[in-house]
Rosetta silent file (secondary structure, phi, psi, omega in degrees, C-alpha in Angstrom):
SEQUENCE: XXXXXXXXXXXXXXXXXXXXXXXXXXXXXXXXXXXXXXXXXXXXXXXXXXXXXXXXXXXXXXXXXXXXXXXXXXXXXXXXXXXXXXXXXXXXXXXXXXXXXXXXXXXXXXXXXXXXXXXXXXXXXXXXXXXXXXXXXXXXXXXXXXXXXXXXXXXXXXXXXXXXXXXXXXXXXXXXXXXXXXXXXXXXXXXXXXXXXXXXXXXXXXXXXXXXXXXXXXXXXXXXXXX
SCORE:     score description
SCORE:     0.000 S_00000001
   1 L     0.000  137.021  176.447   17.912   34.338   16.395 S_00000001
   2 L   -34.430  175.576   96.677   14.298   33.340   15.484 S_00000001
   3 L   -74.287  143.080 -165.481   14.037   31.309   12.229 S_00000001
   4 L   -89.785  123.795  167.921   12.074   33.008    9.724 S_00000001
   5 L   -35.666  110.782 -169.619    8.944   31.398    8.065 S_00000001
   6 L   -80.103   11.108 -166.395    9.981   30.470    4.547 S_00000001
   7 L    92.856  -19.550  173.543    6.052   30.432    3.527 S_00000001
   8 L   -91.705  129.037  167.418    5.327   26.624    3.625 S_00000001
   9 L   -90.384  121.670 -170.973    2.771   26.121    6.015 S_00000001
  10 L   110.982  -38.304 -132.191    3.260   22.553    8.083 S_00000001
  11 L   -64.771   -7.492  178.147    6.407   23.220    6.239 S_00000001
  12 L  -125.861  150.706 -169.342    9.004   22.173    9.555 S_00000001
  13 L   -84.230  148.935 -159.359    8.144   19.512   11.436 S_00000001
  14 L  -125.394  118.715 -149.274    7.315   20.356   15.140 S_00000001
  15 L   -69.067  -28.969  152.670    8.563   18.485   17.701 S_00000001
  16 L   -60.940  115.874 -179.313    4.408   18.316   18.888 S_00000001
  17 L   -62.225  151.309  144.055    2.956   17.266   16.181 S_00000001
  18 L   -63.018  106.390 -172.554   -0.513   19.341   15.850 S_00000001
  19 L   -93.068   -6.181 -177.872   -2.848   16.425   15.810 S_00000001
  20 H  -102.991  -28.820  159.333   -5.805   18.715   15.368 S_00000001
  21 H   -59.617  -19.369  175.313   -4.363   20.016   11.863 S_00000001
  22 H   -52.323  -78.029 -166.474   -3.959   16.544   11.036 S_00000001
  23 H   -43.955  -32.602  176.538   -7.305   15.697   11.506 S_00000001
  24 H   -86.994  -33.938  157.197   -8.585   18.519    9.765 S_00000001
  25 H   -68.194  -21.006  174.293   -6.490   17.680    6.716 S_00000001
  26 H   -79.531  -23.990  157.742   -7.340   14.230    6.613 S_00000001
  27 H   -72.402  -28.155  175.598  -10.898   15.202    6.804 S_00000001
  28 H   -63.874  -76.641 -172.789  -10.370   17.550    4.355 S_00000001
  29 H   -47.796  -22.186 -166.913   -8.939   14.529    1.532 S_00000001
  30 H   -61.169  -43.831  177.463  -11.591   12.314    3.201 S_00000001
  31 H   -55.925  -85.552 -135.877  -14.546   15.295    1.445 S_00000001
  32 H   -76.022  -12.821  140.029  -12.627   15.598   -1.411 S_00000001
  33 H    29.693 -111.252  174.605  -12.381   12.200   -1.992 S_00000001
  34 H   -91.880  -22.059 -166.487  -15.991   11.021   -1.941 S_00000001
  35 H  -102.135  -50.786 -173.819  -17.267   14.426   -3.094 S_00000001
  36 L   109.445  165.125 -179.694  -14.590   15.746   -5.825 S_00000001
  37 L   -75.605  -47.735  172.293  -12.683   19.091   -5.799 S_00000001
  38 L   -30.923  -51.136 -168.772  -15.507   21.157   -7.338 S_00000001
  39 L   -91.148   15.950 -163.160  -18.137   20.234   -4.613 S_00000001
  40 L  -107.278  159.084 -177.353  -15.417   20.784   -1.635 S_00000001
  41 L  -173.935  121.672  164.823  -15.901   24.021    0.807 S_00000001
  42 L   -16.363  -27.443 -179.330  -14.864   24.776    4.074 S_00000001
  43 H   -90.783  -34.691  162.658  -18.114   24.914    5.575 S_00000001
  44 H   -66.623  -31.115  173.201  -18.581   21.109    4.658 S_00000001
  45 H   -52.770  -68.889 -157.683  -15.391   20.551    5.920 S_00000001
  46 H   -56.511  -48.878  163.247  -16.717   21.824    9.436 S_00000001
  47 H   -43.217  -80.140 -165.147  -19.802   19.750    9.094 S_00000001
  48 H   -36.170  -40.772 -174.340  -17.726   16.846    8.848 S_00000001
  49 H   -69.937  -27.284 -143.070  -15.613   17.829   11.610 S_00000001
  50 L     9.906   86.209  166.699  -18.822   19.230   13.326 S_00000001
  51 L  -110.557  179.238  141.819  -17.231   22.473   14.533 S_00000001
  52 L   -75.151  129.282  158.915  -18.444   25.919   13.364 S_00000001
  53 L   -31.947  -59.237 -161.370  -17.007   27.315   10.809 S_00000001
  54 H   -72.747  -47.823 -145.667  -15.117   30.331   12.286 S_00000001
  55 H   -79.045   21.089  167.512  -13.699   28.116   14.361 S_00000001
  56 H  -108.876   35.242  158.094  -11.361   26.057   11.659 S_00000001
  57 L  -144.674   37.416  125.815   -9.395   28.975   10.976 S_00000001
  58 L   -56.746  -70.413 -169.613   -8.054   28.484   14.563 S_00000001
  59 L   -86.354   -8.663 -151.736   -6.046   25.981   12.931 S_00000001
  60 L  -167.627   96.229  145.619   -5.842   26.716    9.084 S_00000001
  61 L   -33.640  -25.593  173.686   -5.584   30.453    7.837 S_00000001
  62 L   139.199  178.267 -148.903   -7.701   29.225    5.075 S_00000001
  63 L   -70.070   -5.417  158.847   -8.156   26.761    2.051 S_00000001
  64 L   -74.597  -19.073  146.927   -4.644   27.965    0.801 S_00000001
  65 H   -44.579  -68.867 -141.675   -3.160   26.380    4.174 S_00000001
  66 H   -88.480    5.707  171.877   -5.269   23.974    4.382 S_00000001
  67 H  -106.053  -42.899  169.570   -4.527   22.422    0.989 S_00000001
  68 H   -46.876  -25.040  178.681   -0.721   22.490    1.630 S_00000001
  69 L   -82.317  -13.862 -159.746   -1.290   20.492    4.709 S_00000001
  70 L   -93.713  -29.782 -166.915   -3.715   18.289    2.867 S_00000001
  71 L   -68.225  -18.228 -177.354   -0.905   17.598   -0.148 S_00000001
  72 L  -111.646   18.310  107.611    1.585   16.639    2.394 S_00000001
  73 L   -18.447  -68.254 -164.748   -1.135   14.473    4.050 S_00000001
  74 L   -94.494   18.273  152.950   -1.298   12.385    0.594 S_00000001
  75 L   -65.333  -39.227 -138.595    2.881   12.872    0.589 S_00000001
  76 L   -87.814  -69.647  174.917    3.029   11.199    3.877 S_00000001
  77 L     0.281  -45.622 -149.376    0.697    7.750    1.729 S_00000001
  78 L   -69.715   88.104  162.830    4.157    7.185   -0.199 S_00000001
  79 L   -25.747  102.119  133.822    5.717    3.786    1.412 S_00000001
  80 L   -72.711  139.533  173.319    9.596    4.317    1.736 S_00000001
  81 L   -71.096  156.765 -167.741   11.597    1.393    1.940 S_00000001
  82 L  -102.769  171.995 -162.742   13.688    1.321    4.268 S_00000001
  83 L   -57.930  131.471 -177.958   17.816    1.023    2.889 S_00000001
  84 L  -130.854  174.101 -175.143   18.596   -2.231    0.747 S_00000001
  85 L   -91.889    8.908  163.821   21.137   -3.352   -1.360 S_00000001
  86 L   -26.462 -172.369  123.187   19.210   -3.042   -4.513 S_00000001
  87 L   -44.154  159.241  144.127   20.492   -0.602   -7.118 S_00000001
  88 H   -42.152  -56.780  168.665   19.630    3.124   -7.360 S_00000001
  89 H   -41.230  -56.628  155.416   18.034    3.142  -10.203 S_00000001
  90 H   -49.058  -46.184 -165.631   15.932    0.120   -8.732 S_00000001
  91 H   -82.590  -53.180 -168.506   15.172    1.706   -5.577 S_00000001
  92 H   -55.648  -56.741  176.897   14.384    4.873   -7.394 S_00000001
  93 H   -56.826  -47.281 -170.424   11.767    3.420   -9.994 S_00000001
  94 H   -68.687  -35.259 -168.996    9.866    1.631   -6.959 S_00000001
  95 H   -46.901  -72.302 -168.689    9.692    5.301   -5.249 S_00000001
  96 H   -44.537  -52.908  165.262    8.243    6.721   -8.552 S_00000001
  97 H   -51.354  -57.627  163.638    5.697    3.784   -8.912 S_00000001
  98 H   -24.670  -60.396 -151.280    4.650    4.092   -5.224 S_00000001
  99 H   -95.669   -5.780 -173.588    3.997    7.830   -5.042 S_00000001
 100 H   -82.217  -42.242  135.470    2.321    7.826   -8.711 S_00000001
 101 H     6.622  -78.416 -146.851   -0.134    5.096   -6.898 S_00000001
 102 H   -66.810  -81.046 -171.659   -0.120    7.012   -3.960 S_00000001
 103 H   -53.811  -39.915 -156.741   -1.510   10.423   -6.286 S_00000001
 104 H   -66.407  -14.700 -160.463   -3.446    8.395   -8.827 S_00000001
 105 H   -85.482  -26.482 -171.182   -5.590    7.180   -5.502 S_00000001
 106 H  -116.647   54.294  179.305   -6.377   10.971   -4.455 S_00000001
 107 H   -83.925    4.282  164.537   -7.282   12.554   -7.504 S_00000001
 108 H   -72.950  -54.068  161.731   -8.795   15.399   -6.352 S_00000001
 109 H   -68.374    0.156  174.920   -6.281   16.105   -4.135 S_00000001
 110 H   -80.073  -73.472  174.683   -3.464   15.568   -7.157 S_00000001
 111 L   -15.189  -35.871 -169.336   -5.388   18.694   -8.693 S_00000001
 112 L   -88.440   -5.207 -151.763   -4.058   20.826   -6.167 S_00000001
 113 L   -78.975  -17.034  160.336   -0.281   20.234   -6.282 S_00000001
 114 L   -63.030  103.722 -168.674    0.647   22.717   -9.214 S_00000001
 115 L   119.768   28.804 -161.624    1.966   25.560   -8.194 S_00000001
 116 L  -134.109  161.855  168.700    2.347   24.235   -4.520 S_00000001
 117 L  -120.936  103.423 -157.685    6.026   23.663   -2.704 S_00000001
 118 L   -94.507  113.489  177.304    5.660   20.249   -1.218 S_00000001
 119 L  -150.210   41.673  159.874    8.060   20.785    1.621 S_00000001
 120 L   -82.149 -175.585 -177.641    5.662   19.819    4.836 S_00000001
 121 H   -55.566  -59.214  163.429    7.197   17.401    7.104 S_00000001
 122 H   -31.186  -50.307 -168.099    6.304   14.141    4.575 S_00000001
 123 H   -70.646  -22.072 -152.800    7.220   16.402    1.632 S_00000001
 124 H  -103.687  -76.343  174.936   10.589   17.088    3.113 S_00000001
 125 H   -18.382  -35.018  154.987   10.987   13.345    4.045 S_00000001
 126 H   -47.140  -64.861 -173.719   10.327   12.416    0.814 S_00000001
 127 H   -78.457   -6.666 -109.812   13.064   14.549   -0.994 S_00000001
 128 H  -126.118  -57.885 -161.423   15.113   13.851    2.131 S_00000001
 129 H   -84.634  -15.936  179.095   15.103    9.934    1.356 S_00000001
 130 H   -65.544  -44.568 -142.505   15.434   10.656   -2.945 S_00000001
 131 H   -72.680  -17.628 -177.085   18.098   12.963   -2.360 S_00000001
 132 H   -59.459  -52.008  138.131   19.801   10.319   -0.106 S_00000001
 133 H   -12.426  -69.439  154.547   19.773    7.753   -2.290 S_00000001
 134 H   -36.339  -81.838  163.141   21.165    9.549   -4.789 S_00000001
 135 H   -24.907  -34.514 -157.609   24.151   10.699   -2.805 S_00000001
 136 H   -80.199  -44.760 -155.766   24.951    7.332   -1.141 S_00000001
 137 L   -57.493  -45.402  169.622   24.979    6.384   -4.879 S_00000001
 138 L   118.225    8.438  178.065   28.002    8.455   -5.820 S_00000001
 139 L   -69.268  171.401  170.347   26.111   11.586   -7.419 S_00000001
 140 L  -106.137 -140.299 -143.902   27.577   14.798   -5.904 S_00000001
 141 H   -89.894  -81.000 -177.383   25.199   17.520   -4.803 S_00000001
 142 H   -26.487  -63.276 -129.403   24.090   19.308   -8.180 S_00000001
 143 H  -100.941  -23.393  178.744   22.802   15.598   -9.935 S_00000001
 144 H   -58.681  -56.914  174.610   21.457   14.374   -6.513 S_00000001
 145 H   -38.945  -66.671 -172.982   19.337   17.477   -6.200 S_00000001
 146 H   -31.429  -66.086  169.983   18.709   17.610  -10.066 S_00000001
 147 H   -18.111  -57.839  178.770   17.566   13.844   -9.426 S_00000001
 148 H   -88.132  -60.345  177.727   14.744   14.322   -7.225 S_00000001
 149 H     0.472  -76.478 -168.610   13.789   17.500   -8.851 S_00000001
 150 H   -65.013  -31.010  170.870   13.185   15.399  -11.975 S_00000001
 151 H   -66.662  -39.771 -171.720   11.436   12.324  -10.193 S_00000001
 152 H  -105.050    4.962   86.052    8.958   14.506   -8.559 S_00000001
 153 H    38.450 -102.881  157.507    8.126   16.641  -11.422 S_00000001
 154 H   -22.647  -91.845 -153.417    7.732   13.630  -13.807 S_00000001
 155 H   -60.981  -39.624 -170.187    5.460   11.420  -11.632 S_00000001
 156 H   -59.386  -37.370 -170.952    3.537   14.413  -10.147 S_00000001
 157 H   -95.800   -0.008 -156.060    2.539   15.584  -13.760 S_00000001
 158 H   -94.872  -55.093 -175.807    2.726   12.674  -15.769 S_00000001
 159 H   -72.972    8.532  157.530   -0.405   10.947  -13.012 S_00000001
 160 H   -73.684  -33.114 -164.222   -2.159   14.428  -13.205 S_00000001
 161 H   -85.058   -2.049  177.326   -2.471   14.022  -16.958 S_00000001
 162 H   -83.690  -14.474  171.770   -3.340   10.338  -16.419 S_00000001
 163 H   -67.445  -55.986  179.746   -6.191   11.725  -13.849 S_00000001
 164 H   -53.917  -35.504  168.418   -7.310   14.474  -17.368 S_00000001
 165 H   -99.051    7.159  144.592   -7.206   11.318  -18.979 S_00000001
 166 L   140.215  -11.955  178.346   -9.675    9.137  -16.929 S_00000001
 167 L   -87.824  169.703 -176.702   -7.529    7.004  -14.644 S_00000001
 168 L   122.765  144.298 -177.034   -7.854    6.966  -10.990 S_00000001
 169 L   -56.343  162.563  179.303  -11.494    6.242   -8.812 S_00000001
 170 L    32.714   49.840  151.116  -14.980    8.037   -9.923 S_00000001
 171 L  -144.000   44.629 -142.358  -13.646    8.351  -13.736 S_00000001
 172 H   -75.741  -33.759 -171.321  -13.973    5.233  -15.310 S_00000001
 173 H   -59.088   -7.494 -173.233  -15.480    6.577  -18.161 S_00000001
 174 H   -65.508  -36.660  165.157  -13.367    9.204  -19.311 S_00000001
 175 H   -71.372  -40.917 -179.302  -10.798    7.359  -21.344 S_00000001
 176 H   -43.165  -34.957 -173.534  -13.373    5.602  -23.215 S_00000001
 177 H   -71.024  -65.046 -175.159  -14.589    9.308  -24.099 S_00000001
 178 H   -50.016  -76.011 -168.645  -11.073   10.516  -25.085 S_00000001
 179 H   -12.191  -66.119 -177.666  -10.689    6.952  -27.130 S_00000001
 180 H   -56.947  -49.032 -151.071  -14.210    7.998  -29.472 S_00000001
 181 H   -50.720  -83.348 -172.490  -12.753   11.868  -29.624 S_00000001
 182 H   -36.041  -38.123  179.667   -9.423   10.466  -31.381 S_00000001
 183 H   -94.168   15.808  172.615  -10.977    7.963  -33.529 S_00000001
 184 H  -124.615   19.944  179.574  -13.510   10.206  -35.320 S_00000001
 185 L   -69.696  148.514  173.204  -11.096   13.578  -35.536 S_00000001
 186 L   -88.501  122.576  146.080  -10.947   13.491  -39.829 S_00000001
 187 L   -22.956  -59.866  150.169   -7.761   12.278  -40.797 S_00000001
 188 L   -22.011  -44.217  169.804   -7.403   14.581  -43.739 S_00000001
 189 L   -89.168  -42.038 -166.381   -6.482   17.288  -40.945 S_00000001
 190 L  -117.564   71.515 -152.217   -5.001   15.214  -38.524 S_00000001
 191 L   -96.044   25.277  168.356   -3.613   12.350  -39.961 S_00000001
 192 L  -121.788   -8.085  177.617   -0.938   11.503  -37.873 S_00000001
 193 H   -92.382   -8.220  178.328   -2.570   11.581  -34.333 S_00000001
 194 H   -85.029   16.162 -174.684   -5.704    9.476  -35.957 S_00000001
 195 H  -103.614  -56.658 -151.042   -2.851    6.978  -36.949 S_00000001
 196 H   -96.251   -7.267 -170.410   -1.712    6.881  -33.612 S_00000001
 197 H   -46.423  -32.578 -175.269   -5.096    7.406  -31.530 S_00000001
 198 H   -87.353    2.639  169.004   -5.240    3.540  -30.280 S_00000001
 199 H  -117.139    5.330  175.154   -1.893    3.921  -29.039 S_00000001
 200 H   -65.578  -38.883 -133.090   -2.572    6.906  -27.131 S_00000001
 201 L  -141.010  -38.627 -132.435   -5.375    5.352  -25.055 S_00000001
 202 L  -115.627  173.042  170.320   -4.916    1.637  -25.594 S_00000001
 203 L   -27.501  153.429  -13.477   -3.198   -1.205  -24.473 S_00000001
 204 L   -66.081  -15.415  162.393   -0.471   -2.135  -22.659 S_00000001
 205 L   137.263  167.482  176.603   -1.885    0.706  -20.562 S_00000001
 206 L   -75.572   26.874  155.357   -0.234    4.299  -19.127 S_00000001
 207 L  -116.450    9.394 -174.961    1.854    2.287  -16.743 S_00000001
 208 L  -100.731  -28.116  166.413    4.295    0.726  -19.266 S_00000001
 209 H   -54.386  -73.918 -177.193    3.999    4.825  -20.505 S_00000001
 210 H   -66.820  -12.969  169.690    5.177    5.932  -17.350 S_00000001
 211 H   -93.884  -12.941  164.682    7.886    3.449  -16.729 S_00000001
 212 H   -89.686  -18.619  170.641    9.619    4.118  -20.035 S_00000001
 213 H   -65.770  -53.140  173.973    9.659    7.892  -19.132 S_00000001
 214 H   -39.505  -53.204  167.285   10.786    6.809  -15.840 S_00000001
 215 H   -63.930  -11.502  166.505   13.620    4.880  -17.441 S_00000001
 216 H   -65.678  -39.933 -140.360   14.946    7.680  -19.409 S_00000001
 217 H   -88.591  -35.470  162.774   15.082   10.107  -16.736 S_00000001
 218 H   -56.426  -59.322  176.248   17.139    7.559  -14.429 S_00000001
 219 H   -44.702  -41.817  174.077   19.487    6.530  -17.727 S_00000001
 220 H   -52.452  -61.375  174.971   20.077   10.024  -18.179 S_00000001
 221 H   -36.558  -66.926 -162.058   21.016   10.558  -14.336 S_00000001
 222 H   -60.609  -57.129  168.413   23.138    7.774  -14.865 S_00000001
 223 H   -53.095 -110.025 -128.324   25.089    9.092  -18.164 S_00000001
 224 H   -32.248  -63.821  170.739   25.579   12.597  -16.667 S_00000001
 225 H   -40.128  -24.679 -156.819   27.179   10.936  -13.409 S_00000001
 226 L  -111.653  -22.277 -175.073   29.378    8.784  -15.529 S_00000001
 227 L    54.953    0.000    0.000   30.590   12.030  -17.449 S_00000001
């Protein structure tokens, strides 16, 4: 019997790879990139490629394709280690650093992944090596699954809102923006986020932010397995 297309495009890996969908997704992050999401459009895309137009949806039905292929492009970025005797928990946290890295580098392409089901070959590979991890680990099925759920979740939205808030290439200015916002809102109204505005924004930086979120969501993992 056939297998039926579940809807992810890319989404099972093929034992030929397509090397010309690569290339056209990697050109695709290369535009958005240098250019931004706003300024990106298929017909630049072709320039770049220099094809015609009609002829990239040969390969790619159109920019809803052709962004799932590009998100599991900057999936694919994400170093795994290969197995060590480290902890979970250890192992887990470097994953989470990596792929927040990984998005924070491509923030144009971070823009697209809400609302996207990263299950291309990379994407799959990914939850493939979390859920493993997990498992080897002693979770049973439910907390492994739960597990990656909650890692890629967490990093994917926590370095989107660190993109809204200015980190990441071609933004340096943005926190600096946010910074002035907070410290002239009047007090009278908001007087507990103008108390708190320089800790919002400020030193030690959003990666000591994201590593104490990180450490909950592992501690948690950790109770719940422990019953």
């Amino acid at each position: 019997m056939a297998r039926q297309d579940p809807g992810f495009p890319g989404g099972i890996e093929e034992t030929e790879p397509r090397l010309d969908r690569a290339q056209i997704a990697q050109a695709a992050l290369d535009l958005l990139d240098e250019h931004g999401f706003d300024a990106f459009s298929m017909r630049k895309l072709a320039v770049a490629l220099d094809i015609k137009s009609p002829s990239l949806y040969w390969h790619v039905r159109g920019k809803d394709e052709l962004f799932d292929l590009l998100i599991d492009v900057v999936l694919g970025k994400c170093r795994l280690p290969a197995e060590d005797d480290r902890p979970w928990a250890e192992r887990l946290a470097g994953i989470g650093l990596e792929l927040r890295q990984v998005l924070l580098a491509h923030p144009a392409a971070t823009r697209l992944l809400p609302g996207r089901v990263p299950f291309g070959p990379n994407g799959l590979r990914l939850a493939d090596h979390i859920i493993g991890i997990l498992r080897q680990a002693g979770f049973d099925n439910r907390l492994a699954g739960y597990g990656y759920l909650l890692l890629l979740f967490y990093v994917t939205g926590f370095a989107g809102q660190e993109i809204a808030f200015g980190k990441g290439p071609g933004n340096p200015t943005r926190l600096a923006q946010i910074t002035r916002f907070l410290r002239e809102l009047p007090a009278d109204r908001y007087p507990h986020v103008t108390a708190v505005a320089d800790e919002l924004t400020g030193t030690p930086g959003l990666t000591r932010r994201f590593e104490l979120g990180l450490a909950g969501i592992l501690n948690e993992l950790d109770r719940e397995r422990r019953g």
